[in-house]
Wavefront OBJ file of the C-alpha trace (Angstrom):
o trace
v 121.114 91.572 129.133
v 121.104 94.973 128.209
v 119.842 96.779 124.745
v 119.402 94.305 122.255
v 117.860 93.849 118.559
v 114.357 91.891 118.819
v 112.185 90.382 115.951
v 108.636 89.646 116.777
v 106.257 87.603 114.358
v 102.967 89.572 114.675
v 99.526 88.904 114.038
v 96.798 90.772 114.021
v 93.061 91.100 112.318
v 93.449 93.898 110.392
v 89.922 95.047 110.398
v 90.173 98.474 112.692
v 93.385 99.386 111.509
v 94.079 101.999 108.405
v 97.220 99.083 107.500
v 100.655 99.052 109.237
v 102.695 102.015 108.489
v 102.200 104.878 110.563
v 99.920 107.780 109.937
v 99.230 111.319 111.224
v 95.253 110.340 112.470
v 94.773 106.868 111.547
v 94.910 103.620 113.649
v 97.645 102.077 112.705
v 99.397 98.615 113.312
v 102.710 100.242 113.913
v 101.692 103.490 116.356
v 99.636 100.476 118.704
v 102.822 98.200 118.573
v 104.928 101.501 119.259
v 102.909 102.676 121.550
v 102.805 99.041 123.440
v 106.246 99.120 123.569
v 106.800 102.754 124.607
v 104.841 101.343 127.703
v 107.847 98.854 128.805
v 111.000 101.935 128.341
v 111.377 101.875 125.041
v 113.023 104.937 123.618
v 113.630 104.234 119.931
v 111.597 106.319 117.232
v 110.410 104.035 114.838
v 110.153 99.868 114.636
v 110.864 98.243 111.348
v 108.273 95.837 109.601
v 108.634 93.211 106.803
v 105.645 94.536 104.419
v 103.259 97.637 104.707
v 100.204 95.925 105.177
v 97.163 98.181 103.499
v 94.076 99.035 105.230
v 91.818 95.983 106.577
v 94.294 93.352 105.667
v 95.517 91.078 107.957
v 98.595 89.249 108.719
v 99.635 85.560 110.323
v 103.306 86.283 110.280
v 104.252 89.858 109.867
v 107.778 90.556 111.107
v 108.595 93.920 113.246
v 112.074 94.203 114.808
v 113.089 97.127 117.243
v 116.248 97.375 119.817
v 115.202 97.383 123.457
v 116.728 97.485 127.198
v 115.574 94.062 128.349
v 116.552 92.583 131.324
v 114.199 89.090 131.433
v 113.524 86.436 129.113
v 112.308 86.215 125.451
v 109.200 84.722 126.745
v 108.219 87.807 129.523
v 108.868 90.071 126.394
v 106.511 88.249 124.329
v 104.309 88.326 127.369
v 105.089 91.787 128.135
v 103.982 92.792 124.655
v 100.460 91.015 124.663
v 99.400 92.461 128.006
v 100.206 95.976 126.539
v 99.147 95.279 122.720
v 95.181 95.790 121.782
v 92.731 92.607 121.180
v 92.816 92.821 118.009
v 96.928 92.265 117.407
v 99.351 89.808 119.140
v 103.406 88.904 119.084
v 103.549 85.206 118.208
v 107.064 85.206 119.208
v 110.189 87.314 119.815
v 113.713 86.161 119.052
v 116.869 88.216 119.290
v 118.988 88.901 116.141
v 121.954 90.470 114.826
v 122.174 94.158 115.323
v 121.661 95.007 111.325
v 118.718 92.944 110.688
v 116.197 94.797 108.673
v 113.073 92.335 108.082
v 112.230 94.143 104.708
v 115.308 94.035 103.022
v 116.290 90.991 104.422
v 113.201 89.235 103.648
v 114.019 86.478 100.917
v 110.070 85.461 100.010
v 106.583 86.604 101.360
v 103.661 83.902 101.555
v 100.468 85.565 100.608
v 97.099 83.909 101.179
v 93.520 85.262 99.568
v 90.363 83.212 100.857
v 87.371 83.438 99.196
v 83.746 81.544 99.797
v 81.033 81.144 97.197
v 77.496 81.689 98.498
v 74.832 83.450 96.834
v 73.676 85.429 100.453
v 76.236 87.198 102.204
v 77.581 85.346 105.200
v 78.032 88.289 108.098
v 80.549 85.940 109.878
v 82.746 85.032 107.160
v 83.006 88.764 105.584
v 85.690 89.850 107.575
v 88.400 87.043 106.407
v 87.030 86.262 103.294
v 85.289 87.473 100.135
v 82.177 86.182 99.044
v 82.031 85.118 94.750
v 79.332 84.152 93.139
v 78.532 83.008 90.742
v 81.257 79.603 91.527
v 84.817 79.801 90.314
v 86.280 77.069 88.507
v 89.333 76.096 90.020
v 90.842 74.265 87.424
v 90.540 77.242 85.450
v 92.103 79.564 87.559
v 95.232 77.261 88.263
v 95.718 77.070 85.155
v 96.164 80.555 84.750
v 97.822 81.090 87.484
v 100.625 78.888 85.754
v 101.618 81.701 83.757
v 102.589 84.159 86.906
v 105.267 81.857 87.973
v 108.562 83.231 87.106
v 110.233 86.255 86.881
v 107.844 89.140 85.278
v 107.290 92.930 85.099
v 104.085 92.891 86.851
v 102.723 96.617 86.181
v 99.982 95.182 85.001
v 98.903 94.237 88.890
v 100.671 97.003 91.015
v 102.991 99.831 91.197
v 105.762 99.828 93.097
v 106.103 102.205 96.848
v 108.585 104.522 95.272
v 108.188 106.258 92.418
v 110.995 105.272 90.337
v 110.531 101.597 91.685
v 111.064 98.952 90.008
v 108.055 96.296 88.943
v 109.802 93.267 88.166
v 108.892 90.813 90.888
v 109.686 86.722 90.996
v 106.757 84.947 91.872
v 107.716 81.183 93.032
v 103.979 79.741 93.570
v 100.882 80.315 93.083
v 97.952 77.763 93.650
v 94.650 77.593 94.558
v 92.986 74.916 96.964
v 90.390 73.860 99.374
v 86.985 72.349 99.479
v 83.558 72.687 99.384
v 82.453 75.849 99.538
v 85.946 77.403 100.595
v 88.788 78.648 98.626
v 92.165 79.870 99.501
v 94.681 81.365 96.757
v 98.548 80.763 98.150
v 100.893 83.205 96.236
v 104.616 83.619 97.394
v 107.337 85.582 95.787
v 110.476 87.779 96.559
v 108.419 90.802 97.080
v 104.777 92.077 95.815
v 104.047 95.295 94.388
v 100.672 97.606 95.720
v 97.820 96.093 95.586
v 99.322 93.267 93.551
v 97.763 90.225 95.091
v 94.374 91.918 95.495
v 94.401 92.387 91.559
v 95.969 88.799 90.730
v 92.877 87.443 92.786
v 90.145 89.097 91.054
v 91.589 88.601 87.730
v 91.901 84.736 88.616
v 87.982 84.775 89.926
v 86.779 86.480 86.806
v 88.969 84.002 84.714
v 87.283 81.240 87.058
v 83.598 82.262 86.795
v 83.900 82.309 82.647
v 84.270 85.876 82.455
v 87.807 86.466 81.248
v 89.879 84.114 78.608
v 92.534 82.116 80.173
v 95.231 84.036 78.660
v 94.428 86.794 80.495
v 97.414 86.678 82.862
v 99.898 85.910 80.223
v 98.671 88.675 78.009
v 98.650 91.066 80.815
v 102.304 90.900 82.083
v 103.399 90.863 78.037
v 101.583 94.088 77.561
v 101.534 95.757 80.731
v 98.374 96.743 81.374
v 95.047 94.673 82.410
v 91.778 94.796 80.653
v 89.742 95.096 84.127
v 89.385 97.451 87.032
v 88.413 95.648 89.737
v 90.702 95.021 93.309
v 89.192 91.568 95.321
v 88.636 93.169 98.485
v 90.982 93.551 101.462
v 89.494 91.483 104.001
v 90.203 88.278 102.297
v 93.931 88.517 102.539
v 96.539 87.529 105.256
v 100.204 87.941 105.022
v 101.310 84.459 106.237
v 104.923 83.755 106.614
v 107.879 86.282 105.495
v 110.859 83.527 104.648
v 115.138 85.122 105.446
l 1 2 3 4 5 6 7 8 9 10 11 12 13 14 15 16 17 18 19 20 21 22 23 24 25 26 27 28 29 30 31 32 33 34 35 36 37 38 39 40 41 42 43 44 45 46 47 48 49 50 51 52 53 54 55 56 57 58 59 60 61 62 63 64 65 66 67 68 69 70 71 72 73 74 75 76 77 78 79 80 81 82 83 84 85 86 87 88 89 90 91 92 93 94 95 96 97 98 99 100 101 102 103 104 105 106 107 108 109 110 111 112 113 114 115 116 117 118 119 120 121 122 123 124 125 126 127 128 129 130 131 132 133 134 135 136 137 138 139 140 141 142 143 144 145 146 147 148 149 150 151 152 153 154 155 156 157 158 159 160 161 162 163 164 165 166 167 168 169 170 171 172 173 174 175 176 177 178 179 180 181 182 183 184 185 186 187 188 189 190 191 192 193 194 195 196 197 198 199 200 201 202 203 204 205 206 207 208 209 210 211 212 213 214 215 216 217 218 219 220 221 222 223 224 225 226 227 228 229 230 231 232 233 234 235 236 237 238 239 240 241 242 243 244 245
């Protein structure tokens, strides 16, 4: 077969790791996929990824593409990989594409999700995939407010953007909460997200939710650019689920 361009949806509990991108003395999701690969001849320098996961979030459906000498099928690479690649990360799949795919730019949408439990007593087994509220959110209340992020907005108010001159106008084509009992899971998906932007949508819905915040608090922030709270909803509740091309 010969050198070829590979994508690989990768998932991985991003608990150990100090996020994807690479760094000098941090364990990263990108040096343990590099160095997996490095392992089975690769030569290249870098692989590409779909979003920069930060530090102790995880992902369902993060895309990484590299170019590789391969000589068996897509399935012994996939194998291949998860016999080299830690515990704690595994390629879901691996298809071949066209020579100047790049899954960041090429990414259309990114599917977002944010659990969250409500429990008074912290719940050791559920801490590392979701965050703990209490007192109860409504969720009636926070849907509704989550109405007003649909669209096309400058949403400075909830990130800043990697670069920076970058620009923070982002198009945000759902946004719903859902579940049951006592288990919640906020779906967001748009074009692209800015730093930290879901973290900060999710704790502004869960104050709106627990009666803390008035429900225009979304619409008001993206008209004046800046949000009345500090708070982030921590990393451990969020997964990067599907990246759409």
């Amino acid at each position: 077969m010969g050198t070829a361009h590979y994508k690989v949806i990768l998932a991985y509990n991003g608990s150990a790791f100090a996020g994807f991108q690479r760094q000098a003395t941090e364990r990263t999701v990108q040096a343990e996929f590099e160095a997996a690969l490095g392992k089975m001849g690769w030569q290249g320098t870098h692989v590409l990824g779909a979003g920069r996961t930060d530090a102790g979030v995880h992902a369902r459906g993060q895309v990484v593409s590299f170019h590789l000498n391969w000589d068996h099928t897509l399935e012994d690479l996939r194998n291949a990989l998860n016999y080299y690649l830690p515990h704690d990360m595994a390629a879901q799949s691996v298809n071949e594409v066209p020579a100047d795919f790049h899954p960041r730019y090429d990414a259309k949408m990114r599917h977002y999700r944010y659990q969250v439990y409500c429990q008074p007593v912290r719940d050791p087994l559920r801490e590392e995939s979701a965050w703990r509220v209490w007192p109860p959110a409504a969720v009636e209340r926070m849907n509704t407010a989550a109405e007003d992020l649909i669209g096309s907005h400058d949403f400075r108010a909830f990130g800043s953007p990697m670069t920076e001159d970058g620009v923070t106008v982002r198009e945000v084509f759902s946004a719903e909460w859902s579940g049951a009992g006592d288990t919640w899971q906020f779906d967001i998906a748009a074009n692209a997200f800015l730093y930290h932007m879901v973290r900060r949508i999710t704790f502004a819905l869960v104050t709106i939710g627990q009666g803390e915040a008035d429900l225009n608090l979304i619409a008001e922030s993206l008209r004046s650019g800046e949000l009345p709270l500090t708070g982030l909803a921590p990393a451990a509740g969020l997964v990067l689920e599907k990246v759409d091309y």
